[in-house]
Structure formats: structure tokens, C-alpha cells
C-alpha positions, 0 to 999 in steps of 0.5 A: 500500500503507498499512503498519500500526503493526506495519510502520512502520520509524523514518526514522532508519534510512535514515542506517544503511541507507544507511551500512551495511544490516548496520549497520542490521540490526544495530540495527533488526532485532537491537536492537544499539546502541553509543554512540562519540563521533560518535553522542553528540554528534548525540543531543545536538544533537538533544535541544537541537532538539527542545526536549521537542517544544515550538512558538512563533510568530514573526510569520508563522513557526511553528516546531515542535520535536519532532513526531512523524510518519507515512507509512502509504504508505512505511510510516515513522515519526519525529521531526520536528527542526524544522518551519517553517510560514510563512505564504504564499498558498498552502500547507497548513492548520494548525489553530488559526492562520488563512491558509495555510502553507508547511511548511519541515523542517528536519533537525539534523545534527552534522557536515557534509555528507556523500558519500552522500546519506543525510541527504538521504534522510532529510530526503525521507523527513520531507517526505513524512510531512508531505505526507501528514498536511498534505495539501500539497506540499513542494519543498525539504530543509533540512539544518543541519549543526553544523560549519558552521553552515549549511543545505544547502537540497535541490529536493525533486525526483522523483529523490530521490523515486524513490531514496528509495523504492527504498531504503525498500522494500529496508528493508522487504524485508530487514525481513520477513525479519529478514535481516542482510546479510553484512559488506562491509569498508571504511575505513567501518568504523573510524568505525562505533559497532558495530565491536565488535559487527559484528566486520569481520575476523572475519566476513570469514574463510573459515569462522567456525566453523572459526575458532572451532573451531581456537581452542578446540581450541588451549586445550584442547591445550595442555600442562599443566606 
């Protein structure tokens, strides 16, 4: 299947998905957004990577900060952080520099590495979108998390492959329905950026509008001295 403009969803996604689908919804279905500390500090790290989408040559290494991306057959789209081309003996062709070039993205990542496999997922999900568009294979994820100041390197195997686009697909799903799932309560929301927004407590009650209904009817009981 080859997804359109009107279909792509943003690769930045699939870390909100893969924390919370309501979350996600939320943001990419609703166009809700709240900022906290945590999502501040990781825009700003990743506006220092990419650098107003700028590239240099080192060498046999190119690297290119800022680059748009697009896979039409997982129907995604996105900015790369970084990409590294270096130079090989076999590998992709890149317009205006001679030889070939193993593709190296590289993903920017605040704080450190996490349970899930979110940011592995995300970082699959760029490797594939230059897959397409350099028609080349790439056989390894890189993560750079900003607490440690290492890189996680990742096979690029077929079982994150598989996960990957199982977890998109379920995107697409729930987005052609403008679905919001419900909210699944856990200690992961306190550290969520639409806590506010999403209401946890409130939506875990029996009936919300019961809820409501019960507090107006309280106002408007009340005596009047």
C-alpha cells in the first residue's frame, strides 16, 4: 500500500503511541499539546541537532542535520536528527559526492534509555524512510541519549521490523477513525505533559456525566443566606 500526503502520520508519534495511544490521540488526532519540563528540554536538544537542517563533510563522513523524510509504504513522515553517510564499498548513492555510502541515523534523545522500546521504534521507523528514498539497506539504530552521553547502537533486525509495523498500522487504524482510546491509569501518568488535559481520575469514574451532573446540581442547591 503507498499512503498519500493526506495519510502520512509524523514518526514522532510512535514515542506517544507507544507511551500512551490516548496520549497520542490526544495530540495527533485532537491537536492537544502541553509543554512540562521533560518535553522542553528534548525540543531543545533537538533544535541544537538539527542545526536549521544544515550538512558538512568530514573526510569520508557526511553528516546531515535536519532532513526531512518519507515512507509512502508505512505511510510516515519526519525529521531526520542526524544522518551519517560514510563512505564504504558498498552502500547507497548520494548525489553530488562520488563512491558509495553507508547511511548511519542517528536519533537525539534527552534522557536515557528507556523500558519500552519506543525510541527504538522510532529510530526503525527513520531507517526505513531512508531505505526507501536511498534505495539501500540499513542494519543498525543509533540512539544518543543526553544523560549519558552515549549511543545505544540497535541490529536493525526483522523483529523490530515486524513490531514496528504492527504498531504503525494500529496508528493508522485508530487514525481513520479519529478514535481516542479510553484512559488506562498508571504511575505513567504523573510524568505525562497532558495530565491536565487527559484528566486520569476523572475519566476513570463510573459515569462522567453523572459526575458532572451531581456537581452542578450541588451549586445550584445550595442555600442562599
Amino acid at each position: 500500500m503507498s499512503y498519500t500526503d493526506d495519510q502520512l502520520l509524523s514518526i514522532s508519534g510512535i514515542q506517544h503511541f507507544v507511551f500512551c495511544r490516548r496520549q497520542w490521540a490526544l495530540i495527533h488526532i485532537e491537536q492537544q499539546w502541553e509543554e512540562n519540563l521533560l518535553t522542553v528540554s528534548g525540543n531543545i536538544m533537538h533544535e541544537h541537532a538539527h542545526d536549521n537542517a544544515s550538512s558538512e563533510k568530514r573526510n569520508d563522513l557526511i553528516i546531515s542535520r535536519g532532513m526531512p523524510i518519507v515512507s509512502r509504504e508505512l505511510g510516515l513522515t519526519g525529521v531526520c536528527d542526524v544522518v551519517e553517510f560514510h563512505k564504504s564499498d558498498d552502500g547507497a548513492i548520494i548525489n553530488g559526492y562520488d563512491g558509495l555510502f553507508k547511511i548511519v541515523p542517528v536519533e537525539y534523545k534527552h534522557g536515557e534509555p528507556k523500558e519500552t522500546d519506543s525510541d527504538i521504534l522510532q529510530a526503525a521507523a527513520q531507517a526505513v524512510c531512508l531505505e526507501d528514498m536511498f534505495c539501500t539497506g540499513i542494519d543498525e539504530l543509533n540512539i544518543f541519549y543526553g544523560k549519558t552521553r552515549r549511543r545505544l547502537k540497535v541490529p536493525f533486525d526483522d523483529e523490530i521490523r515486524e513490531r514496528l509495523i504492527s504498531v504503525v498500522s494500529e496508528m493508522h487504524r485508530l487514525y481513520e477513525r479519529r478514535y481516542t482510546p479510553k484512559v488506562k491509569k498508571s504511575k505513567q501518568c504523573n510524568a505525562c505533559s497532558l495530565k491536565e488535559i487527559c484528566l486520569p481520575k476523572l475519566s476513570k469514574s463510573d459515569n462522567v456525566n453523572i459526575y458532572i451532573k451531581k456537581n452542578l446540581e450541588g451549586m445550584f442547591d445550595e442555600e442562599v443566606t
